[in-house]
N, CA, C and O atoms as a Tinker XYZ file with bonds, in Angstrom:
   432  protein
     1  N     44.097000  -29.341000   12.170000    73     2
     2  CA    44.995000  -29.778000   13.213000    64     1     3
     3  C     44.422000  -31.033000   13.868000    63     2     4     5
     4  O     43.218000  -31.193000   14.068000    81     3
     5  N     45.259000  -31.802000   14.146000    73     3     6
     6  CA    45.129000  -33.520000   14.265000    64     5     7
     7  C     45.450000  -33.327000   16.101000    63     6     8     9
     8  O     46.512000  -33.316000   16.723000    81     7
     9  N     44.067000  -33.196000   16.540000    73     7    10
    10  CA    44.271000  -33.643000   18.708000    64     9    11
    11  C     44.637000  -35.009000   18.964000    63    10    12    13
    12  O     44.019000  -36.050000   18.739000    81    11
    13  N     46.038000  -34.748000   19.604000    73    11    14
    14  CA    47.155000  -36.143000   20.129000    64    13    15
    15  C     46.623000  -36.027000   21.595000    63    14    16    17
    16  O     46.313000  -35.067000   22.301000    81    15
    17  N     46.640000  -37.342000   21.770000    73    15    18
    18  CA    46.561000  -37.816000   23.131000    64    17    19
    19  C     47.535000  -39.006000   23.438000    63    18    20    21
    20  O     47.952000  -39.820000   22.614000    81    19
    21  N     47.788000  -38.962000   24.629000    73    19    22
    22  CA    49.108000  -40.066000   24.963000    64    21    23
    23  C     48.615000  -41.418000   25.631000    63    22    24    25
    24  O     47.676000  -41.325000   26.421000    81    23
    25  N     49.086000  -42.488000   25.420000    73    23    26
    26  CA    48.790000  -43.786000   25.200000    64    25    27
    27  C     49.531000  -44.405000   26.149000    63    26    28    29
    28  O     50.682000  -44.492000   25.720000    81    27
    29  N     49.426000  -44.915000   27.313000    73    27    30
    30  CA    50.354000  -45.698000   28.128000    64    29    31
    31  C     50.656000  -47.229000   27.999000    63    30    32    33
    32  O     50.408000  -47.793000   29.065000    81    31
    33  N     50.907000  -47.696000   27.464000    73    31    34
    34  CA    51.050000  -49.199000   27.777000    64    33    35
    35  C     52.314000  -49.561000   28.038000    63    34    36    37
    36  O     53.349000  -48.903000   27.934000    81    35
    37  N     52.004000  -51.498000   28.650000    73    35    38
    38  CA    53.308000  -52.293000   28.826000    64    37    39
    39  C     54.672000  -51.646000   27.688000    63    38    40    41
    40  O     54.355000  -51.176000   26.595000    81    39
    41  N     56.060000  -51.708000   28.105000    73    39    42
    42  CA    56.753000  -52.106000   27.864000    64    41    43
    43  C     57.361000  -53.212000   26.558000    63    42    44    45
    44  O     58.352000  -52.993000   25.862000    81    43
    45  N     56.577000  -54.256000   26.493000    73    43    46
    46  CA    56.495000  -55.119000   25.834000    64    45    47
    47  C     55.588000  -55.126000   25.017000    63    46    48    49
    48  O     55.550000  -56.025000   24.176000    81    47
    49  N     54.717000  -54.222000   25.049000    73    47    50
    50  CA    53.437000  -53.655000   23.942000    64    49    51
    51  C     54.476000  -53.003000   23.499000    63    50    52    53
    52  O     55.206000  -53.771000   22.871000    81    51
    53  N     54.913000  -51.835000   23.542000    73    51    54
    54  CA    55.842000  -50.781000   22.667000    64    53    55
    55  C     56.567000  -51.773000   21.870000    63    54    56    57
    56  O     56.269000  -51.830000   20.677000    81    55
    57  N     57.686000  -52.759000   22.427000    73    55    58
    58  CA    58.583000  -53.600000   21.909000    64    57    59
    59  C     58.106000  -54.775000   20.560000    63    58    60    61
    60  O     58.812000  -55.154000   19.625000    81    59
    61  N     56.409000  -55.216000   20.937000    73    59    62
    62  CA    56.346000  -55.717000   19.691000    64    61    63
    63  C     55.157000  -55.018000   18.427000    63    62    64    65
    64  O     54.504000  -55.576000   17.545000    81    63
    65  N     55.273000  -53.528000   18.863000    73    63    66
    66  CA    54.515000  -52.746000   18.320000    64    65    67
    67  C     55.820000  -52.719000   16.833000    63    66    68    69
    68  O     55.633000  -53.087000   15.673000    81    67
    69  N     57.273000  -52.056000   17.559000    73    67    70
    70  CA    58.588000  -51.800000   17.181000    64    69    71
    71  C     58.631000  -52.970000   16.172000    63    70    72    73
    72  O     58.382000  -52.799000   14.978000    81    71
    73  N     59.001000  -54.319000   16.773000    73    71    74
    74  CA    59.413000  -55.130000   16.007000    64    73    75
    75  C     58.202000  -55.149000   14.482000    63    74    76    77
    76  O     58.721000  -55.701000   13.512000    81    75
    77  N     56.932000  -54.691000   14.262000    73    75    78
    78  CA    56.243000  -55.473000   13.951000    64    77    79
    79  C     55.546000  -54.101000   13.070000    63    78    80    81
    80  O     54.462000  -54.314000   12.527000    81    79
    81  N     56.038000  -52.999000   12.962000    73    79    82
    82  CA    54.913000  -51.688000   12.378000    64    81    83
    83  C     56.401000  -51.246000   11.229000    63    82    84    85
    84  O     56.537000  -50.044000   11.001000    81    83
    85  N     57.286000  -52.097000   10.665000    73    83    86
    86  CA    57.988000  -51.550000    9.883000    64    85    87
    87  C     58.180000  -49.939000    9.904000    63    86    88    89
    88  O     58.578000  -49.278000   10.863000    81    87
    89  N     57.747000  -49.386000    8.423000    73    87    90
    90  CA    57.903000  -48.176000    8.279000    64    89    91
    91  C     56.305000  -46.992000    8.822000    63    90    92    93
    92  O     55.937000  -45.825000    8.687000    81    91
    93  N     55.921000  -48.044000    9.341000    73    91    94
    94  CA    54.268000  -47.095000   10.009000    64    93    95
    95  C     54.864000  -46.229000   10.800000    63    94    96    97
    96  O     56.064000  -46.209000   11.074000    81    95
    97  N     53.858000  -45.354000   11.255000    73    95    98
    98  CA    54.189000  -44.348000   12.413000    64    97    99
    99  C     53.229000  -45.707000   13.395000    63    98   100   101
   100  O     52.548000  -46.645000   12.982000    81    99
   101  N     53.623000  -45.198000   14.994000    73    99   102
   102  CA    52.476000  -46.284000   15.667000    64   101   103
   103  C     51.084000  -45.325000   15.506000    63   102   104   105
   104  O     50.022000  -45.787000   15.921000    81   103
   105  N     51.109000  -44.481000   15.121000    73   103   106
   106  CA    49.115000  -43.909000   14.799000    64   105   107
   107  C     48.875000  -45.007000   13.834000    63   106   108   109
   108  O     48.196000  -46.008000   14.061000    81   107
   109  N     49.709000  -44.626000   12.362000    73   107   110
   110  CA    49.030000  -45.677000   11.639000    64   109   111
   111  C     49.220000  -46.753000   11.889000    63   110   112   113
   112  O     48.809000  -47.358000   10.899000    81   111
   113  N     49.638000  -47.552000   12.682000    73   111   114
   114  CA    49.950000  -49.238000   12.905000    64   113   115
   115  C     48.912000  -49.542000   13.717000    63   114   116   117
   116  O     48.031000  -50.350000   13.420000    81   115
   117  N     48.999000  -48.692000   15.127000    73   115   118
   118  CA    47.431000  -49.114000   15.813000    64   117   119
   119  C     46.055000  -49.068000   14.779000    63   118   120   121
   120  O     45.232000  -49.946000   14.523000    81   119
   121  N     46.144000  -48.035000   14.431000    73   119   122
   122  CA    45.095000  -47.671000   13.197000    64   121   123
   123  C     44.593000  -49.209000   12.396000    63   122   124   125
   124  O     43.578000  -49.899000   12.498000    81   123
   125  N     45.909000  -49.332000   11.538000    73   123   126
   126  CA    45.728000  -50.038000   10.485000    64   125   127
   127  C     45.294000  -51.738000   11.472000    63   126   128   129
   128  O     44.384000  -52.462000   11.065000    81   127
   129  N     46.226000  -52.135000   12.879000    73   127   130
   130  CA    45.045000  -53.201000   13.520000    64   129   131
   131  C     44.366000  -53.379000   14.082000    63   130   132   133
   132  O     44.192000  -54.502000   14.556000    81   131
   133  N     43.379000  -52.046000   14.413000    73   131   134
   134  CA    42.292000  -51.639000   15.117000    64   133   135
   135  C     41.516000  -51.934000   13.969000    63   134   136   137
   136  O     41.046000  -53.069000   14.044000    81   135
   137  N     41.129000  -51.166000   12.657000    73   135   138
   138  CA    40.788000  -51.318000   11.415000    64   137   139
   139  C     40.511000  -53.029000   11.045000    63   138   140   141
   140  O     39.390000  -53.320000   10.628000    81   139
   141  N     41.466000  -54.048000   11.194000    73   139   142
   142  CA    41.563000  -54.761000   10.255000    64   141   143
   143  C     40.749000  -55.877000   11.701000    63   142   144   145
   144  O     39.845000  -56.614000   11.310000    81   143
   145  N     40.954000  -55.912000   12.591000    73   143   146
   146  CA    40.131000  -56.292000   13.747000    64   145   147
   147  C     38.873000  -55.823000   13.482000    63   146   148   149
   148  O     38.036000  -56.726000   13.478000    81   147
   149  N     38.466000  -54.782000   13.268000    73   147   150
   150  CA    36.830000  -54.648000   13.101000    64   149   151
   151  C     36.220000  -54.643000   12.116000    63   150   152   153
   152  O     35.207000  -53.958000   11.983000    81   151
   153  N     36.829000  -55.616000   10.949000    73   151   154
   154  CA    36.516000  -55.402000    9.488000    64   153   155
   155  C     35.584000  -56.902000    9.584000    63   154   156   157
   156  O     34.517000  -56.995000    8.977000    81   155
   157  N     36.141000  -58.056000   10.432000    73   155   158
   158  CA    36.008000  -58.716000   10.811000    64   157   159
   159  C     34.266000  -59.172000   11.499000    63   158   160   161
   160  O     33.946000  -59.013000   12.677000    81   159
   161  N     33.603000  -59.591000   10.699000    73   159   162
   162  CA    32.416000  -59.856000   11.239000    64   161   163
   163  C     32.732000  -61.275000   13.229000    63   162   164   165
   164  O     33.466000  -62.212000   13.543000    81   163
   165  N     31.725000  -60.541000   13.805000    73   163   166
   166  CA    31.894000  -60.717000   14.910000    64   165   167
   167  C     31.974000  -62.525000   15.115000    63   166   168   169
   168  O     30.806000  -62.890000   15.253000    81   167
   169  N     32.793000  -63.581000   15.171000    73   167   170
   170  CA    32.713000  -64.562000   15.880000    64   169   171
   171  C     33.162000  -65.391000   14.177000    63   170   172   173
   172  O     33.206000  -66.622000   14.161000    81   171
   173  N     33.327000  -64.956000   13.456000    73   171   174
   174  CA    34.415000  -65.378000   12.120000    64   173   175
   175  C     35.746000  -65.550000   12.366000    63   174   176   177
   176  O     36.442000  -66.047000   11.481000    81   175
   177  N     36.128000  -65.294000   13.198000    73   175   178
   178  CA    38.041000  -65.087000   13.664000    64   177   179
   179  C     38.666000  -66.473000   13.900000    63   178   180   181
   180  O     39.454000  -66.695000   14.819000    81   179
   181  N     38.147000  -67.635000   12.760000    73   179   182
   182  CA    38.691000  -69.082000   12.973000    64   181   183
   183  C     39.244000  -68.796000   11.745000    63   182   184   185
   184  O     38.546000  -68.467000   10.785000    81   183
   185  N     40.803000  -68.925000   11.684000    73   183   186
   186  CA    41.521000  -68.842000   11.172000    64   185   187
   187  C     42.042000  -70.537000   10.907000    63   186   188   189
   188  O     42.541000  -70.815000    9.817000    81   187
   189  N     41.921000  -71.371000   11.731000    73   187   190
   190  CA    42.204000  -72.334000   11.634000    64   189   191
   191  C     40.753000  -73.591000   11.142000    63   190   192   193
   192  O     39.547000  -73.519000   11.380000    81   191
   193  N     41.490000  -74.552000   10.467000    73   191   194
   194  CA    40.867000  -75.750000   10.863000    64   193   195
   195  C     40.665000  -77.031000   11.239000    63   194   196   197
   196  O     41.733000  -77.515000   11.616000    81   195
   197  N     39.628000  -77.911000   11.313000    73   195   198
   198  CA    39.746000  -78.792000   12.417000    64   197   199
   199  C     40.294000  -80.325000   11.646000    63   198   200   201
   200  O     40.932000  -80.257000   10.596000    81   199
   201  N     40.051000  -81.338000   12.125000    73   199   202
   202  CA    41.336000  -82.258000   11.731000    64   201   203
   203  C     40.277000  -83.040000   10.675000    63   202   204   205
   204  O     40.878000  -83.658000    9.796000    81   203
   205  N     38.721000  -83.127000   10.604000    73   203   206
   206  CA    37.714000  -83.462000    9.437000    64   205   207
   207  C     37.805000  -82.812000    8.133000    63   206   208   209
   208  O     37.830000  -83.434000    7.071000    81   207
   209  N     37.858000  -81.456000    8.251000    73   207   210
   210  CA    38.138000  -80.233000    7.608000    64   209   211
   211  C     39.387000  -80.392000    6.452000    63   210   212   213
   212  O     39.356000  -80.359000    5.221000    81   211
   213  N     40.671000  -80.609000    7.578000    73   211   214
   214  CA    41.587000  -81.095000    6.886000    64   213   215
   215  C     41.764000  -82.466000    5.757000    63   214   216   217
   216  O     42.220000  -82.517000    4.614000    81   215
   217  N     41.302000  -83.287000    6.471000    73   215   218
   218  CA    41.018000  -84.458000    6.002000    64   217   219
   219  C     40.203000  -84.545000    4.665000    63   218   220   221
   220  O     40.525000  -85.269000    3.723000    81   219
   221  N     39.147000  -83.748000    4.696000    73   219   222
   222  CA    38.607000  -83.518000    3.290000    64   221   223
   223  C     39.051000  -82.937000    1.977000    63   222   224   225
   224  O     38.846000  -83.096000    0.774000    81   223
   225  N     39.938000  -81.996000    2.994000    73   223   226
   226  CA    40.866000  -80.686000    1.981000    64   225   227
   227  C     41.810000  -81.876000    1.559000    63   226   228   229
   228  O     42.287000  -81.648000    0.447000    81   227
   229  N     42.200000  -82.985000    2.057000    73   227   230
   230  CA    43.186000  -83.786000    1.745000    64   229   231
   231  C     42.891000  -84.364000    0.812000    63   230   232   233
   232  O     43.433000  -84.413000   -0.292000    81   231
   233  N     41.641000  -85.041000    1.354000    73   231   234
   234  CA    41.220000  -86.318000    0.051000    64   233   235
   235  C     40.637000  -86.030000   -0.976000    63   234   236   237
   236  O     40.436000  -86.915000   -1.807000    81   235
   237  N     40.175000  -84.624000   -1.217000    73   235   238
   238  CA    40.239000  -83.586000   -2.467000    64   237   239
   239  C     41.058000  -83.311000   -3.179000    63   238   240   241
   240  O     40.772000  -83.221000   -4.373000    81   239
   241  N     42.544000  -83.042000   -2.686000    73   239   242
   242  CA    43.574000  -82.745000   -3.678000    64   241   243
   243  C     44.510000  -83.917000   -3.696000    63   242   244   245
   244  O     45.683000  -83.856000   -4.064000    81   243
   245  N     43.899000  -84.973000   -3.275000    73   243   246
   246  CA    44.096000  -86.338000   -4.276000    64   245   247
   247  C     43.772000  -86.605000   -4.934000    63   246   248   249
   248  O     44.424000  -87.144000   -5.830000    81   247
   249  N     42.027000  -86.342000   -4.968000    73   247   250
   250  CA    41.361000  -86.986000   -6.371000    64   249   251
   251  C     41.629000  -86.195000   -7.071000    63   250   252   253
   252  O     41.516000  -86.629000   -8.217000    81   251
   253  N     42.126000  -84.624000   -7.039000    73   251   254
   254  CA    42.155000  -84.143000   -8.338000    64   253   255
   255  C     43.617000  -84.477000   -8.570000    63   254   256   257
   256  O     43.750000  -84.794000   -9.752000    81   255
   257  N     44.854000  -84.536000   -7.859000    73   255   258
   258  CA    45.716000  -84.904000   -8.666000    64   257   259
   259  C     45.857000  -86.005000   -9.380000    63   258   260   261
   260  O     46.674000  -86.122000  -10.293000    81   259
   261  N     44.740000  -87.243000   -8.849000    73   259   262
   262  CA    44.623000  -88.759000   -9.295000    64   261   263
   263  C     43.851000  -87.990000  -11.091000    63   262   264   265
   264  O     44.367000  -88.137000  -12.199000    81   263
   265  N     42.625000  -87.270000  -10.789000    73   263   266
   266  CA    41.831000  -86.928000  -12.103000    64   265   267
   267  C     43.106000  -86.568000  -13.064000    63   266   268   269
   268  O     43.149000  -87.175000  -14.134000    81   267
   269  N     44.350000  -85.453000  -12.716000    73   267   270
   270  CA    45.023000  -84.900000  -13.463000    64   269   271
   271  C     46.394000  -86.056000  -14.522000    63   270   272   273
   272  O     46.975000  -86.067000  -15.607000    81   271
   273  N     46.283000  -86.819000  -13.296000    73   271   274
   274  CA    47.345000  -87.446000  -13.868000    64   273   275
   275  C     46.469000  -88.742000  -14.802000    63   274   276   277
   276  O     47.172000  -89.300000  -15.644000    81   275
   277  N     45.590000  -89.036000  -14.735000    73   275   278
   278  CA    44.670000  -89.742000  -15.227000    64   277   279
   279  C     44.668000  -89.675000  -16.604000    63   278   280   281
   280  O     44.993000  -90.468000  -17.488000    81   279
   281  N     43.992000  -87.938000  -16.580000    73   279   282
   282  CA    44.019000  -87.232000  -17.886000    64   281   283
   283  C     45.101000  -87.224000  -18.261000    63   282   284   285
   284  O     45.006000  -87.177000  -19.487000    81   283
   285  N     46.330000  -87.245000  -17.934000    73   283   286
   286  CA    47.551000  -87.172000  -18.673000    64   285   287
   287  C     47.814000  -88.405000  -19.265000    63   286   288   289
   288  O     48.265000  -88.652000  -20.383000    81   287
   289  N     47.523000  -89.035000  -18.498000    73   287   290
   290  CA    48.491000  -90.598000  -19.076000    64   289   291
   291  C     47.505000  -90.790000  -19.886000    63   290   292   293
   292  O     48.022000  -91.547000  -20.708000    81   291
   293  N     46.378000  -90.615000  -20.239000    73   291   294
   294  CA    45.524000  -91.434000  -21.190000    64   293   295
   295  C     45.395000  -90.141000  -22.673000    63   294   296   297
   296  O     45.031000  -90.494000  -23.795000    81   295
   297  N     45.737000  -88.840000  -22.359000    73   295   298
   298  CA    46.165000  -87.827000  -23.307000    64   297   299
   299  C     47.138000  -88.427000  -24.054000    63   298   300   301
   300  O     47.147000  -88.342000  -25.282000    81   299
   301  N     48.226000  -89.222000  -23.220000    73   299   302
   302  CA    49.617000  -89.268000  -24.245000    64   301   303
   303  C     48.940000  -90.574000  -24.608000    63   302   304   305
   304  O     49.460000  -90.782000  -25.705000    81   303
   305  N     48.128000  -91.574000  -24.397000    73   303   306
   306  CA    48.451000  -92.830000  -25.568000    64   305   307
   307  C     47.253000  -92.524000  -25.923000    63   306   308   309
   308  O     46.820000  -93.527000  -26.492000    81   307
   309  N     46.235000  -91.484000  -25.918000    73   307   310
   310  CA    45.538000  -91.481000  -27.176000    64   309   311
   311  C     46.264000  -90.784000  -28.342000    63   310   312   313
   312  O     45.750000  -90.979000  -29.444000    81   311
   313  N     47.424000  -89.966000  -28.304000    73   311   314
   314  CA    48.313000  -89.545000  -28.727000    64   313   315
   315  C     48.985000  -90.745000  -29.578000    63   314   316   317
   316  O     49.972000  -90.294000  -30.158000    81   315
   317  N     48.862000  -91.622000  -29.753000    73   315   318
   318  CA    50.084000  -92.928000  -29.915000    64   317   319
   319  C     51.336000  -92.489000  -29.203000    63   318   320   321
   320  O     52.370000  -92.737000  -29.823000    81   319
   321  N     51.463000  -91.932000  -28.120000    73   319   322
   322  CA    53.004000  -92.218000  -27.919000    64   321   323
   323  C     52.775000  -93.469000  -26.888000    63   322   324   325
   324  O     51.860000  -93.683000  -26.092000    81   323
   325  N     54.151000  -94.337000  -27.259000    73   323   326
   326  CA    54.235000  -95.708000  -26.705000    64   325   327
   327  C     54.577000  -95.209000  -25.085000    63   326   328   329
   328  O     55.291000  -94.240000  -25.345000    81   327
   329  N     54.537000  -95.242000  -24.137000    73   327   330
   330  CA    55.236000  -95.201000  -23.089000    64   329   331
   331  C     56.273000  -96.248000  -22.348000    63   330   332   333
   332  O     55.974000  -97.368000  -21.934000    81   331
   333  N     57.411000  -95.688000  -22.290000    73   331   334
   334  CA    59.094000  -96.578000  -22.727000    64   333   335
   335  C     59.665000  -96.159000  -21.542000    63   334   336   337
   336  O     60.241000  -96.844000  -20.696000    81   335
   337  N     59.472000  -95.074000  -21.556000    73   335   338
   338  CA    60.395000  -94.404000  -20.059000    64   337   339
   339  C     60.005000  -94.709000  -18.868000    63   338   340   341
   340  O     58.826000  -95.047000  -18.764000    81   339
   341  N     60.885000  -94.685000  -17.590000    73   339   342
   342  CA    61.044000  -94.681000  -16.458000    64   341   343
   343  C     59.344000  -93.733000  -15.821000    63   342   344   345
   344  O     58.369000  -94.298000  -15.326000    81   343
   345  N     59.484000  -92.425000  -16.036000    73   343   346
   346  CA    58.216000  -91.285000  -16.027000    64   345   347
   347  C     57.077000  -92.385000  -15.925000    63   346   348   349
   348  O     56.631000  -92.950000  -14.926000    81   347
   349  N     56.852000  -92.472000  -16.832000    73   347   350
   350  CA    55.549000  -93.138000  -17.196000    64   349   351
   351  C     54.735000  -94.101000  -16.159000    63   350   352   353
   352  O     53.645000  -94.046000  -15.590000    81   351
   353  N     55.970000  -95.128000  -16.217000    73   351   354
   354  CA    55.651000  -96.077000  -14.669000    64   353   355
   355  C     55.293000  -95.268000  -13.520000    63   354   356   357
   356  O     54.172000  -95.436000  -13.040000    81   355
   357  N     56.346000  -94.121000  -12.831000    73   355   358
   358  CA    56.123000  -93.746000  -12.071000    64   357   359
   359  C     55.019000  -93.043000  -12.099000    63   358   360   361
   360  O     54.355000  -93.166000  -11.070000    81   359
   361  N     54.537000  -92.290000  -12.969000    73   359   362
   362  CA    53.264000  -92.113000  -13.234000    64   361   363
   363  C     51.820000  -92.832000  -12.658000    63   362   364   365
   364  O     50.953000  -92.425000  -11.885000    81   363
   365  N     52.031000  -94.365000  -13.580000    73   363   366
   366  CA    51.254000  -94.969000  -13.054000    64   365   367
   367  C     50.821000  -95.536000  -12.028000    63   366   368   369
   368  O     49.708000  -95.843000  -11.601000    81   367
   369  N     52.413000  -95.684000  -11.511000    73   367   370
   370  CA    52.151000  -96.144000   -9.703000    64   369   371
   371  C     51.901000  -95.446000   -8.930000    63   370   372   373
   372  O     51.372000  -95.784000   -7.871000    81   371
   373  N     52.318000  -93.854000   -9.345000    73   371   374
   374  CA    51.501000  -92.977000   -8.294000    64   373   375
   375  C     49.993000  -92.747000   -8.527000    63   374   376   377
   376  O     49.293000  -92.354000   -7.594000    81   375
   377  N     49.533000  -92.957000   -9.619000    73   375   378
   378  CA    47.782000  -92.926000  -10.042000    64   377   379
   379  C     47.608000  -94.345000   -9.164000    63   378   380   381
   380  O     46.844000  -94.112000   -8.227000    81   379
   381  N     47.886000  -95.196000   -9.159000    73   379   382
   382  CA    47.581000  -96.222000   -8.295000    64   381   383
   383  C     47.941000  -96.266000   -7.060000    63   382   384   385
   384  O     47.136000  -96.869000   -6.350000    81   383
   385  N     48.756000  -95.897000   -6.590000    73   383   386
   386  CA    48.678000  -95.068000   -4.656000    64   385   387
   387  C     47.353000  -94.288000   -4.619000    63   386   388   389
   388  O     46.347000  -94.546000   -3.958000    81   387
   389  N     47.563000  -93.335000   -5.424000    73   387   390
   390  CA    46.060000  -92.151000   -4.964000    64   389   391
   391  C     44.996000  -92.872000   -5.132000    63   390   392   393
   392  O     44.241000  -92.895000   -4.160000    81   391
   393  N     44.603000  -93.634000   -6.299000    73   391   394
   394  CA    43.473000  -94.262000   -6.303000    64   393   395
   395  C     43.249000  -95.083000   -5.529000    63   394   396   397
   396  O     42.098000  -95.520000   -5.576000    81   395
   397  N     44.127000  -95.647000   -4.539000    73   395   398
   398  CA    43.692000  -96.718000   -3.657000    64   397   399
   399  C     43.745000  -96.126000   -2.407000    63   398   400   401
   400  O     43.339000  -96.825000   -1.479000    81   399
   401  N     44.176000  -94.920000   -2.128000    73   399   402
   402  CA    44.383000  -93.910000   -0.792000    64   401   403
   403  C     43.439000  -93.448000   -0.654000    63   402   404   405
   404  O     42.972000  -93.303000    0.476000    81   403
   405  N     42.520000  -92.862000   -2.252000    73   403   406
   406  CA    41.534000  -92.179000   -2.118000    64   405   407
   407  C     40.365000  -92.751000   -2.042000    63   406   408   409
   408  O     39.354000  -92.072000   -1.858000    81   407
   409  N     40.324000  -94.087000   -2.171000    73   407   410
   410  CA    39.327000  -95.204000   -1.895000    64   409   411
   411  C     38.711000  -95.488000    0.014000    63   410   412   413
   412  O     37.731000  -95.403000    0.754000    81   411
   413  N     40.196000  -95.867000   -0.043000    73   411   414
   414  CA    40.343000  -95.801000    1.767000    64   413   415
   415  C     39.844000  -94.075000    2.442000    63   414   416   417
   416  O     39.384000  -93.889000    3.569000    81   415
   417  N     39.970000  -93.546000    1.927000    73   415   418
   418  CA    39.630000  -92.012000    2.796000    64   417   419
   419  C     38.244000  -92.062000    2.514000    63   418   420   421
   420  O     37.423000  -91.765000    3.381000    81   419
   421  N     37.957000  -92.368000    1.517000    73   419   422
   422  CA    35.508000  -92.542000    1.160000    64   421   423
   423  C     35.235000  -93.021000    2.309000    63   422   424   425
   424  O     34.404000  -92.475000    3.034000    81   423
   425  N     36.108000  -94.482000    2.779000    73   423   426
   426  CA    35.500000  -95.550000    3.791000    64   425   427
   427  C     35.634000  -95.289000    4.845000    63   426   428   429
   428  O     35.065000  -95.991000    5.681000    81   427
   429  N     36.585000  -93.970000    5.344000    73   427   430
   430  CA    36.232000  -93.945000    6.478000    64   429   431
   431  C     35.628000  -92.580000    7.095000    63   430   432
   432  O     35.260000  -92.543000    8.269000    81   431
């Protein structure tokens, strides 16, 4: 046998307990974010990051899309295919945006 005890809170605690515990009972919903709160090593709870952080994450998934498309365009004419189409250019002018974007982001 499972000893219940009664829980008082706000109004507006109940309301976004409701909106927000789907098919839980509220035992298991408090449960499950009492639980997931203390799983949590103490002073880790940066969920976010800062605008350097970002900036790196940025100028990272430039150079690799600059590396990817790199490898592509030089895959197809070691291939002999001639490049004729519209694609292709655009291709290249976007390898030449990133490469010169990703130049400027080193320098500063």
């Amino acid at each position: 046998m499972v000893d219940k005890r009664m829980l008082i809170v706000d109004a507006d605690v109940v309301r976004k307990i409701d909106e927000n515990r789907g098919d839980m009972s509220y035992s298991e919903f408090l449960n499950f974010l009492i639980d997931s709160q203390l799983k949590e090593p103490a002073g880790s709870n940066n969920n976010y990051v800062d605008k350097d952080e970002f900036n790196h994450f940025a100028a990272g998934m430039k150079e690799l899309l600059r590396n990817f498309l790199e490898f592509f365009l030089s895959y197809g004419l070691e291939l002999g295919k001639q490049p004729q189409d519209k694609t292709f250019q655009e291709l290249t002018q976007k390898l030449q945006e990133l490469s010169s974007s990703s130049k400027k982001s080193k320098s500063h």
